[in-house]
N, CA, C and O of each residue as an XYZ file, in Angstrom:
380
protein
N     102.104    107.189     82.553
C     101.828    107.012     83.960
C     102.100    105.553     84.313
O     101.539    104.657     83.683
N     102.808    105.339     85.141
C     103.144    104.097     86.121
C     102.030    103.333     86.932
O     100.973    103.852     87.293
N     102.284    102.458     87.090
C     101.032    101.585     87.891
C     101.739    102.467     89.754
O     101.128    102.971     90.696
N     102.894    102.292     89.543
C     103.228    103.275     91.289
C     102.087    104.467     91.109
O     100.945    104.400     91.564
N     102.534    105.360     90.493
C     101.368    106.712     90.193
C     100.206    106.666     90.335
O      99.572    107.338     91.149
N      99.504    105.408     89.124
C      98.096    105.060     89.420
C      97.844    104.725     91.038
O      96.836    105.028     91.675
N      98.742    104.189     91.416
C      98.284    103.649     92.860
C      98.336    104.734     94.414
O      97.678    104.670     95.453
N      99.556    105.791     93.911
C      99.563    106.743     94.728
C      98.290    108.123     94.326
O      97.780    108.808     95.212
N      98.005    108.270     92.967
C      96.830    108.667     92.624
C      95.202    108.448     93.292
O      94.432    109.366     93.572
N      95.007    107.352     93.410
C      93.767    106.971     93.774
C      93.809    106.837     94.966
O      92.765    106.531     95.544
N      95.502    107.096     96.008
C      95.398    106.728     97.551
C      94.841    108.666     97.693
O      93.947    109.283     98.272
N      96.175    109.049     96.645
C      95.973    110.411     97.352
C      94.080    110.817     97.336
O      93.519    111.364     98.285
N      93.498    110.465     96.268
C      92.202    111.126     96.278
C      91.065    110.098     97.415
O      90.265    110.528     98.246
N      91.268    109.173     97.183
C      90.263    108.113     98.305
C      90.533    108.391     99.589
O      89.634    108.437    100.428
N      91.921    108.627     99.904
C      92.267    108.508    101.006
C      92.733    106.947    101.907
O      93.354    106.808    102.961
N      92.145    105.957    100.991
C      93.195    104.656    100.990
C      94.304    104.346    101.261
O      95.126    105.167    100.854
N      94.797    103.338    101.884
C      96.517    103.361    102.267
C      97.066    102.789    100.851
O      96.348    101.908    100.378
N      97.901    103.041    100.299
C      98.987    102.887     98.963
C      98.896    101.361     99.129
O      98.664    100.935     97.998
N      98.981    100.136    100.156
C      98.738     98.655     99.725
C      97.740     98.332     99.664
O      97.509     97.269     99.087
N      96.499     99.226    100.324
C      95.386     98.273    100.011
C      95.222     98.806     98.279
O      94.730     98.061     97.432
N      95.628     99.932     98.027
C      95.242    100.174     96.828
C      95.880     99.429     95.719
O      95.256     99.138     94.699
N      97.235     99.091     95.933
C      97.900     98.149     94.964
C      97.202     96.561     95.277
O      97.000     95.759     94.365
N      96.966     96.353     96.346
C      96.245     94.561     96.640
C      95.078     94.830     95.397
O      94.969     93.933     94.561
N      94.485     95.658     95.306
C      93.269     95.935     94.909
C      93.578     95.797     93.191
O      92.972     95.008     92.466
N      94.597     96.696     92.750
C      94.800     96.712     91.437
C      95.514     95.553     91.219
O      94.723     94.733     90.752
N      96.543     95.107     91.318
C      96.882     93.626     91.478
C      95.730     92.823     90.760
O      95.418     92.396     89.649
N      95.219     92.883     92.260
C      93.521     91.497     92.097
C      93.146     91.703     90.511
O      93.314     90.876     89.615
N      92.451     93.367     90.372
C      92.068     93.487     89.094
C      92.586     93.291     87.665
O      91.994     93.013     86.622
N      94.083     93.558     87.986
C      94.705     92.783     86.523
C      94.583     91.703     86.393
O      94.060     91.194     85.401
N      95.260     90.779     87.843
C      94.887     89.459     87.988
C      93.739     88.724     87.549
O      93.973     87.658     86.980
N      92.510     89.086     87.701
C      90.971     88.698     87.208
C      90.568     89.071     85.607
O      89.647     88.556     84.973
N      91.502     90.100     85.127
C      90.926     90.727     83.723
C      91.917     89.613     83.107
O      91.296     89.048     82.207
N      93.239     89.064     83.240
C      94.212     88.097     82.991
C      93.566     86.953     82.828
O      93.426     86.626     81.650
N      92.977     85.996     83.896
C      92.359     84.867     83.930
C      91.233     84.719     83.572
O      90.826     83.563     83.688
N      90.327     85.657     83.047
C      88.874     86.086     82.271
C      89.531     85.642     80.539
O      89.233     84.729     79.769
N      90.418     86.659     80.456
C      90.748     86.404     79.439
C      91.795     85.056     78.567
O      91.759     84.645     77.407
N      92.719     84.648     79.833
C      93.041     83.458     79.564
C      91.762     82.029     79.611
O      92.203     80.907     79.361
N      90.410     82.163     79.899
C      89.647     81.346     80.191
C      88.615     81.919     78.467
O      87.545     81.528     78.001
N      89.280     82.608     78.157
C      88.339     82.944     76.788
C      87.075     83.476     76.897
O      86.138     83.200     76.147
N      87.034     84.500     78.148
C      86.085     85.579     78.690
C      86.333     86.983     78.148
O      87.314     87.602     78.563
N      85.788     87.346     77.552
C      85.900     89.130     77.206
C      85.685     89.970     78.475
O      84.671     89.500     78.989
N      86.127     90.954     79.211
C      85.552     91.724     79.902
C      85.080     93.337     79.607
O      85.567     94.319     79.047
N      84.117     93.073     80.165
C      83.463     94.798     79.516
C      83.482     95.450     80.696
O      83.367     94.781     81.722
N      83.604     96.635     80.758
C      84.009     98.098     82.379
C      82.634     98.853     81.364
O      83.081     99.370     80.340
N      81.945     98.905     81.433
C      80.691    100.133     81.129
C      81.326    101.356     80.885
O      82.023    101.577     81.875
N      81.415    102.049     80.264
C      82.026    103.750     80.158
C      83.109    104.013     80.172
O      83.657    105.113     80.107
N      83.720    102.494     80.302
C      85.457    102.602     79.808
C      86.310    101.765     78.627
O      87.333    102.135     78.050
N      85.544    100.498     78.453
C      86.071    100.160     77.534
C      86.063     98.941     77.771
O      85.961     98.615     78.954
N      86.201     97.540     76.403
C      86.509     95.827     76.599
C      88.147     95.747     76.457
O      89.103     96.346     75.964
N      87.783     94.522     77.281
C      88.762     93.668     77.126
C      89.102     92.429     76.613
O      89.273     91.446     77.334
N      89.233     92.418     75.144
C      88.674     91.549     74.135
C      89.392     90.405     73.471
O      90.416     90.935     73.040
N      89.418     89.388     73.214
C      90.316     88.514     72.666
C      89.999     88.955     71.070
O      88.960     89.381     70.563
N      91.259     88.691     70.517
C      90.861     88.754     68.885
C      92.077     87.655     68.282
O      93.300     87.769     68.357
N      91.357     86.702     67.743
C      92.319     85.496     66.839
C      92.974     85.911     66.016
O      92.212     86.565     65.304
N      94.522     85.990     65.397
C      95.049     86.140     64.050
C      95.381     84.405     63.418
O      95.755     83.296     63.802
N      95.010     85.021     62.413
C      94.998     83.824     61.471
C      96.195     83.285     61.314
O      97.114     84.081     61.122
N      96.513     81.834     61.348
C      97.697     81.113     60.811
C      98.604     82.243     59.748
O      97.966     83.227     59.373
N      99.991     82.115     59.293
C     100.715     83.140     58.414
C     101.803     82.551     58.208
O     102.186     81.635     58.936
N     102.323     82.890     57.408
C     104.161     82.541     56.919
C     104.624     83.932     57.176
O     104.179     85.049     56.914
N     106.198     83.236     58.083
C     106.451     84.797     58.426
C     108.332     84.217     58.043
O     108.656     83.062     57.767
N     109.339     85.501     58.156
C     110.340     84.959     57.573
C     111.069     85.014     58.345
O     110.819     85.951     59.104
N     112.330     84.220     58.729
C     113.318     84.182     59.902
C     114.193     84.538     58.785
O     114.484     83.678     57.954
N     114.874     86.369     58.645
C     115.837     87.222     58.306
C     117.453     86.406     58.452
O     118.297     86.434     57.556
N     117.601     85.805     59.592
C     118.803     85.316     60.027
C     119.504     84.609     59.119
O     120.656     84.662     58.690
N     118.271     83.730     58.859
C     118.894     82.178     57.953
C     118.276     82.023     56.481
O     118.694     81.267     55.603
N     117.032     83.032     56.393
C     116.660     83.177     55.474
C     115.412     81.952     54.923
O     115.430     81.542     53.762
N     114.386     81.479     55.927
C     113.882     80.620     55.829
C     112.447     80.711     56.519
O     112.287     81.346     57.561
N     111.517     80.104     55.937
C     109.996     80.626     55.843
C     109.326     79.806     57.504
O     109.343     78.576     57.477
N     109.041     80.154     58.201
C     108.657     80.145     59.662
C     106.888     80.080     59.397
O     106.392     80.949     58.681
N     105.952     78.948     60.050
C     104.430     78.945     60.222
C     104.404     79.451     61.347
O     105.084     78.981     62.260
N     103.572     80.567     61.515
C     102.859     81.023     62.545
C     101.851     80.828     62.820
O     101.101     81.620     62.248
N     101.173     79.912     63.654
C     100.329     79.111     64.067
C      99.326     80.114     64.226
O      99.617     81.307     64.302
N      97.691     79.506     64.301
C      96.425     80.897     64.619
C      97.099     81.048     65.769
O      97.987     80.294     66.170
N      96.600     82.231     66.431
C      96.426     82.631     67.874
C      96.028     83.516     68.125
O      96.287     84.551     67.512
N      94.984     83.426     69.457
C      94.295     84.764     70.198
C      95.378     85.703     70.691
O      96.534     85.342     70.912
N      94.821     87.197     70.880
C      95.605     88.215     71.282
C      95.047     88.826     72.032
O      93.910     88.888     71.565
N      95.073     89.563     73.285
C      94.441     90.380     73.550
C      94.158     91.739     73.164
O      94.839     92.090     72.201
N      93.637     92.319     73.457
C      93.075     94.002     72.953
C      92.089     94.367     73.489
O      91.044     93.725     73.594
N      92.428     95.993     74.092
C      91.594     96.785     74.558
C      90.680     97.377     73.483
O      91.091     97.317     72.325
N      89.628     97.877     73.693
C      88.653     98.522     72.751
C      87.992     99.713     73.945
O      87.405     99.318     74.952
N      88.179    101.055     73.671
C      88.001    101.707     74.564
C      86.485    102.305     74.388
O      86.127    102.865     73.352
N      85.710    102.132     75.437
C      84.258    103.251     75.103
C      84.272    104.330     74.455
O      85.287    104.936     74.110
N      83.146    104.643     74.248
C      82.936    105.754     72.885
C      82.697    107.302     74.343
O      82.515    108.517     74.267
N      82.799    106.603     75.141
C      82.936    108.006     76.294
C      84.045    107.980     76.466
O      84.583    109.035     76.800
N      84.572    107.194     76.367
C      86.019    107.148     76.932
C      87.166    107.706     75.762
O      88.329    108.063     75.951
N      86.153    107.617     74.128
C      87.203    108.517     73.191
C      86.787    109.684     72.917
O      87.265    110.312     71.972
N      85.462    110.359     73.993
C      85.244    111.394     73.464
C      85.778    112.504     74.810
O      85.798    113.727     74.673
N      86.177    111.798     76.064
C      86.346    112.336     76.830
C      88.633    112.642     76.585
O      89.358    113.512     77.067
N      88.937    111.532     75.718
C      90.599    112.024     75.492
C      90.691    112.352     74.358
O      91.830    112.791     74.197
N      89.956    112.404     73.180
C      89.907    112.647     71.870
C      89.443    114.530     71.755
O      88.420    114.994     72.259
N      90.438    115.308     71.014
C      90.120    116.653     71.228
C      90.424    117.186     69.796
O      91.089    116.591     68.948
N      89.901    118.259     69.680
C      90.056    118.565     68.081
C      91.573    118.963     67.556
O      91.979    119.133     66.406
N      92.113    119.029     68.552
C      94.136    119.454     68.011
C      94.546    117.780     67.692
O      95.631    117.459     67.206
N      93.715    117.025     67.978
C      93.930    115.890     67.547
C      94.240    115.656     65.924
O      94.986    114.912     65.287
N      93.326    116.631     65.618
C      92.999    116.700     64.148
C      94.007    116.965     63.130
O      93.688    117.011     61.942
């Protein structure tokens, strides 16, 4: 699903016009972005975080030339989804 979809989705059911609904989602990526660039986790209750997680410094290999590359630490982002939220898409054909 497309962020267009998501946005014609939630007009069709609210009844919202299609820009206020994209101004709206916009904003919200926008704010979950700068939470997390400010080294804020965000939590949605019954849906899931939005979590920074550090990887450790590494030697990694540049194939090209054949020569050993430092990969500096760095944060990543990652979702972590609620435990409603994996029991409500999680189904036993999963299995």
């Amino acid at each position: 699903m497309t962020k267009a979809e998501i946005v014609s989705e939630i007009s069709r059911s609210t009844g919202l016009e299609k820009a206020a609904v994209l101004a709206t989602l916009e904003k919200f990526m926008e704010v979950v972005k700068g939470s997390l660039a400010d080294g804020e986790n965000v939590y949605l209750r019954g849906f899931g975080s939005f979590v920074l997680r550090t990887r450790k410094q590494k030697v990694a290999r540049n194939m090209s030339n054949n020569t050993a590359v430092i990969v500096p630490q760095h944060r990543v982002p990652f979702f972590k989804p609620s435990q409603s939220f994996i029991d409500d898409v999680w189904t036993e054909e999963d299995l």
